[in-house]
N, CA, C and O atoms as CSV, one atom per row, in Angstrom:
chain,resi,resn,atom,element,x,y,z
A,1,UNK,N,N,122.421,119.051,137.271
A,1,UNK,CA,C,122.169,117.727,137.776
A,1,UNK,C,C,121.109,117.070,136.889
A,1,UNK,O,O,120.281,117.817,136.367
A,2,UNK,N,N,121.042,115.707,136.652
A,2,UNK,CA,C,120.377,115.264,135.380
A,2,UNK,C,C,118.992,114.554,136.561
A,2,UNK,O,O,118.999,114.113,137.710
A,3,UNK,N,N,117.993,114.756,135.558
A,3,UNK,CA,C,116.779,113.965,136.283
A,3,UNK,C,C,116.813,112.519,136.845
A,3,UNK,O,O,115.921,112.121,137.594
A,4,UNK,N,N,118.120,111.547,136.377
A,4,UNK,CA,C,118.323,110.362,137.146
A,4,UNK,C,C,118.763,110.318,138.622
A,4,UNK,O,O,118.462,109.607,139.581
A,5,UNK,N,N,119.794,111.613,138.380
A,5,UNK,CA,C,120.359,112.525,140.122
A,5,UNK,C,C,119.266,112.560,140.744
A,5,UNK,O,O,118.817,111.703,141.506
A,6,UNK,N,N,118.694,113.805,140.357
A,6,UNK,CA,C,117.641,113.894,141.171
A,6,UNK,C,C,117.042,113.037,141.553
A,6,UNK,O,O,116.558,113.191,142.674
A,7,UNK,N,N,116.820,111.947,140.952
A,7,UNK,CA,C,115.513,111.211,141.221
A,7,UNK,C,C,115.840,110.083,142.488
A,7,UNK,O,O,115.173,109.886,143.503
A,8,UNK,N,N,117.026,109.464,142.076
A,8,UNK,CA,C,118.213,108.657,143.404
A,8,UNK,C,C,117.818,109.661,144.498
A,8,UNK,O,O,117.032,109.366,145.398
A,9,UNK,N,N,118.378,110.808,144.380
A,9,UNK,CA,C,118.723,111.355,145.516
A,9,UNK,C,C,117.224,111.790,146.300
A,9,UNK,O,O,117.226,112.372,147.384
A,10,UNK,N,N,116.411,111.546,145.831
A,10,UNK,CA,C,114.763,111.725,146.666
A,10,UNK,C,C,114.508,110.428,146.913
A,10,UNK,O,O,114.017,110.256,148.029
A,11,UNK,N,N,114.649,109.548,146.335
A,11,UNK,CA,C,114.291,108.032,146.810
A,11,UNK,C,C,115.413,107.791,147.385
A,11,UNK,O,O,114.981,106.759,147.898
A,12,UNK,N,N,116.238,107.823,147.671
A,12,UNK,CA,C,117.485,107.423,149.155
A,12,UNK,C,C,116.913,108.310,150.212
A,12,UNK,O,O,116.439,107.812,151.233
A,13,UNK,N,N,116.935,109.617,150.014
A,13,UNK,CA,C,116.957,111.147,150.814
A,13,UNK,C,C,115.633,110.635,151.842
A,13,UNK,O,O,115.493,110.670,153.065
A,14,UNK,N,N,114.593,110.061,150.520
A,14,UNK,CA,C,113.015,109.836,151.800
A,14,UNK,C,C,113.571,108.507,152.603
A,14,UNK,O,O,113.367,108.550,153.816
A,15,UNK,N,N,114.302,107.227,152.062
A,15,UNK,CA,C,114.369,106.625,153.166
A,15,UNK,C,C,115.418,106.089,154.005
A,15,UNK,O,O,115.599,104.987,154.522
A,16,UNK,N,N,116.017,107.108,153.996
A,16,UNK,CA,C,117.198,107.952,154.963
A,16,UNK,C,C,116.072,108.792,156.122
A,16,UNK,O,O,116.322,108.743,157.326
A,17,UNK,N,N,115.466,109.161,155.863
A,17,UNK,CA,C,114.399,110.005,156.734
A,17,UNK,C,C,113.936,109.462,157.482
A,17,UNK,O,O,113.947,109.593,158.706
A,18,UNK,N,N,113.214,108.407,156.497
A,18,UNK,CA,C,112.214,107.741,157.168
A,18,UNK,C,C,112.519,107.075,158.006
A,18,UNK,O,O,111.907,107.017,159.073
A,19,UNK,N,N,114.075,106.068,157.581
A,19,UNK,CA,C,114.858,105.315,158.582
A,19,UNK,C,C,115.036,106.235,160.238
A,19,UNK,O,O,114.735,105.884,161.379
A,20,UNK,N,N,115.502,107.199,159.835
A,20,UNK,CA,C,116.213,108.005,161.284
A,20,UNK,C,C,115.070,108.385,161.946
A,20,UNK,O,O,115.132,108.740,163.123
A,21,UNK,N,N,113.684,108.344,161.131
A,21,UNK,CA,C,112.033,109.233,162.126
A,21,UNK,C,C,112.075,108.139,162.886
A,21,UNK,O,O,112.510,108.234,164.034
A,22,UNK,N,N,111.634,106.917,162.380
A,22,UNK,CA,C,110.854,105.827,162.902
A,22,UNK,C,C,111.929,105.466,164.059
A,22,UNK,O,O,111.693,105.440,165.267
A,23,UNK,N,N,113.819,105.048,163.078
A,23,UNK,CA,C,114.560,104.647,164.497
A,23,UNK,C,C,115.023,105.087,165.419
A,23,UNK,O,O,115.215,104.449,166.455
A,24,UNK,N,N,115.328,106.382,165.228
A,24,UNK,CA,C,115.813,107.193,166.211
A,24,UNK,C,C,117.141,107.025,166.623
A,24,UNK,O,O,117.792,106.441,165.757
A,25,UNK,N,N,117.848,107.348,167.718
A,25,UNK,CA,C,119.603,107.011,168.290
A,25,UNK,C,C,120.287,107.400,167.020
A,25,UNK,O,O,119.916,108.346,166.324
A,26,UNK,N,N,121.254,106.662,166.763
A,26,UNK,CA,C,122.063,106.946,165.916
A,26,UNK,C,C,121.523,106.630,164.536
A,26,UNK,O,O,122.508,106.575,163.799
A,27,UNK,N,N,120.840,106.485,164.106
A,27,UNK,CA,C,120.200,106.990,162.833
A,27,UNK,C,C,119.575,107.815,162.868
A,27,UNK,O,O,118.718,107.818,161.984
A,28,UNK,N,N,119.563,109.018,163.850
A,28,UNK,CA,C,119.592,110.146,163.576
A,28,UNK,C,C,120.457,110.975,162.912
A,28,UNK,O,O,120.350,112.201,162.949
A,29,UNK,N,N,121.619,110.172,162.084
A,29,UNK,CA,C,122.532,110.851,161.175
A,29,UNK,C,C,121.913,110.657,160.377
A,29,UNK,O,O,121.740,111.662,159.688
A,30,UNK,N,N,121.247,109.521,159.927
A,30,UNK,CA,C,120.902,109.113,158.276
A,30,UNK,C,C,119.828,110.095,158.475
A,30,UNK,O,O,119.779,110.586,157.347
A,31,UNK,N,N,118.931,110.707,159.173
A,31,UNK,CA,C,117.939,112.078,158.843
A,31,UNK,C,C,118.633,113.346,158.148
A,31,UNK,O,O,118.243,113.908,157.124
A,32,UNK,N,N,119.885,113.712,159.026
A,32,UNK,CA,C,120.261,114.668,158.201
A,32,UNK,C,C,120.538,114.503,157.111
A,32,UNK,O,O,120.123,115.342,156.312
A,33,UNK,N,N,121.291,113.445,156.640
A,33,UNK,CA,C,122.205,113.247,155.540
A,33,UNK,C,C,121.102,112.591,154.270
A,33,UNK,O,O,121.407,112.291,153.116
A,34,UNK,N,N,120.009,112.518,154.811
A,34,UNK,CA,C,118.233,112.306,153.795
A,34,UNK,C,C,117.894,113.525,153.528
A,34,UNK,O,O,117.695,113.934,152.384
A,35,UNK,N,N,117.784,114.327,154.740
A,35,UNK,CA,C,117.569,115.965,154.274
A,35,UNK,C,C,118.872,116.675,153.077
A,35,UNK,O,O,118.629,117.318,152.056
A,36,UNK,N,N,119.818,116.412,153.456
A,36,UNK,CA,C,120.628,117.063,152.299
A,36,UNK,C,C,120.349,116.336,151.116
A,36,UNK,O,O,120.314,117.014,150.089
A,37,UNK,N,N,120.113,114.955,150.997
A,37,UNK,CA,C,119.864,114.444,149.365
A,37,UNK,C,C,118.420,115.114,149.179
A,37,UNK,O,O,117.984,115.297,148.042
A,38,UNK,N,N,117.954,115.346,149.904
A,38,UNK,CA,C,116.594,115.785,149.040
A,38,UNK,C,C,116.863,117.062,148.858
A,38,UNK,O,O,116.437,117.343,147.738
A,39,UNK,N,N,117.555,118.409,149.575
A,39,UNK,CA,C,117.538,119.404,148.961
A,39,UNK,C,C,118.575,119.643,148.267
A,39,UNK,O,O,118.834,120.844,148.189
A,40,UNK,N,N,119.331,118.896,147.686
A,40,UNK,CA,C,120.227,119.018,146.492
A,40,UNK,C,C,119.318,118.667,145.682
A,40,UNK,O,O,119.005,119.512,144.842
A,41,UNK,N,N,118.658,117.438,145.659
A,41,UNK,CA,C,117.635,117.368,144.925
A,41,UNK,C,C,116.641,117.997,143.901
A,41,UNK,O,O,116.309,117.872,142.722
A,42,UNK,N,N,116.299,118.874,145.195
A,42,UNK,CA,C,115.220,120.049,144.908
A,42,UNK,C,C,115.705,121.216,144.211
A,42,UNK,O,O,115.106,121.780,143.296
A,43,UNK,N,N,117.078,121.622,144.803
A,43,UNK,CA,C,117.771,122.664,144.165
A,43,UNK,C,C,118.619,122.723,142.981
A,43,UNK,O,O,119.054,123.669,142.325
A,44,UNK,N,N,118.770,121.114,142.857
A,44,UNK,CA,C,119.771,121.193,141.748
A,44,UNK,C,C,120.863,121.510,141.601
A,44,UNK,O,O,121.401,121.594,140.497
A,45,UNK,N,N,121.628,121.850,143.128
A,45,UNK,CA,C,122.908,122.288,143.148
A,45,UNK,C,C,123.506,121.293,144.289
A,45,UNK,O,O,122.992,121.192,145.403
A,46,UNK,N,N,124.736,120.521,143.842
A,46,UNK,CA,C,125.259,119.883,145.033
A,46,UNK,C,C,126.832,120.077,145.160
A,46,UNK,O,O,127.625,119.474,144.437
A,47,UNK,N,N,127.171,120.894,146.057
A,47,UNK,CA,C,128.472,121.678,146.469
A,47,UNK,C,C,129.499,120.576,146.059
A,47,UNK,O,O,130.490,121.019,145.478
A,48,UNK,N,N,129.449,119.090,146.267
A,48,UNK,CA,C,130.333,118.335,146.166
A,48,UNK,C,C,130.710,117.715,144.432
A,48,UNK,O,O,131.556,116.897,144.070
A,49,UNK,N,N,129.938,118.311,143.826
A,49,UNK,CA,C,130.169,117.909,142.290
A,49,UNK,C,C,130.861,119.320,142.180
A,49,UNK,O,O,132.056,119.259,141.891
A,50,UNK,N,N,130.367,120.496,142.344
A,50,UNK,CA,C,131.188,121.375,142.233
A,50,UNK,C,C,132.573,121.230,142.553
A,50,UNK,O,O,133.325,121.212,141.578
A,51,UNK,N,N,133.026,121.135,143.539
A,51,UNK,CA,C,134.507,121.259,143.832
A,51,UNK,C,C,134.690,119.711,143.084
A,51,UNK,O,O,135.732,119.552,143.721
A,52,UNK,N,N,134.639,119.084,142.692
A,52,UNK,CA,C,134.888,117.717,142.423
A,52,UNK,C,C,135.105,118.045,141.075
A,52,UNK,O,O,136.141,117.502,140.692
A,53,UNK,N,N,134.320,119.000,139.806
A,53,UNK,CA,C,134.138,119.424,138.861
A,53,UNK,C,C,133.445,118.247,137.734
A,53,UNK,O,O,133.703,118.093,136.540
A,54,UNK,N,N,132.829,117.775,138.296
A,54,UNK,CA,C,131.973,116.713,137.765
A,54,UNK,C,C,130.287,117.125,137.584
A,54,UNK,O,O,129.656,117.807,138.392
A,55,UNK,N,N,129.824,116.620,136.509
A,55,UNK,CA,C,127.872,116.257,135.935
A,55,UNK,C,C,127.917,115.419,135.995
A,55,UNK,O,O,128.829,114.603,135.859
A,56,UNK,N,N,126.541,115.343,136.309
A,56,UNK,CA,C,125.467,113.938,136.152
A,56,UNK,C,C,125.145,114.492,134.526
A,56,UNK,O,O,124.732,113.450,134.017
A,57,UNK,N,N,125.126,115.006,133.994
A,57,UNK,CA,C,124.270,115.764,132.602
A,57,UNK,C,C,124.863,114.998,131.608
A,57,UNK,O,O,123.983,114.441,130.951
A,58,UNK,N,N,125.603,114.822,131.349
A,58,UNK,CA,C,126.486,114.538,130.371
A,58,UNK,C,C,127.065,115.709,129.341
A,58,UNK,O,O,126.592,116.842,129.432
A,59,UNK,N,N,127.933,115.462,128.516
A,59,UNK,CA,C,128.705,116.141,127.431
A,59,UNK,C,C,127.049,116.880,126.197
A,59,UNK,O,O,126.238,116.348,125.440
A,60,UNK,N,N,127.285,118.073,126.594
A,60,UNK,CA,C,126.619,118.740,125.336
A,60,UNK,C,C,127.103,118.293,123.791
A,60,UNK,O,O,128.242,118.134,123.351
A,61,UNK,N,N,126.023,118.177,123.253
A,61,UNK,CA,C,126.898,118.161,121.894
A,61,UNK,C,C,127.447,119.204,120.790
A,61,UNK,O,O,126.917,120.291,120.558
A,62,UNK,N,N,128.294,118.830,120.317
A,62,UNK,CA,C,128.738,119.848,119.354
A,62,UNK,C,C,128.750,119.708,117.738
A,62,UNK,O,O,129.712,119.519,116.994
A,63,UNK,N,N,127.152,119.887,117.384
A,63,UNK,CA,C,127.086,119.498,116.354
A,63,UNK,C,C,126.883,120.596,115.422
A,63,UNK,O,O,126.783,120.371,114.215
């Protein structure tokens, strides 16, 4: 996952959080779904690029 990934996915992930702390009811989905962008985030692994077979990284080169 390339450092632009990551970086989206912690600035949505916190206010996805923040949205569902403060509102509560049914943005209590957007908490979970803030918690998973931030620990894909953190981990660097996100199950859905996998099966998808897609990077954020781009093409290595072959020079």
């Amino acid at each position: 996952m390339a450092v632009w990934d990551s970086m989206v996915r912690i600035l949505i992930g916190a206010l996805l959080v923040t949205l569902g702390f403060y509102k509560g009811g049914v943005f209590t989905i957007a908490l979970f779904v803030g918690v998973i962008l931030i620990l894909t985030a953190i981990t660097g692994f996100c199950p859905l690029y996998k099966i998808a077979g897609i990077s954020s990284k781009g093409e290595p080169s072959q020079a």
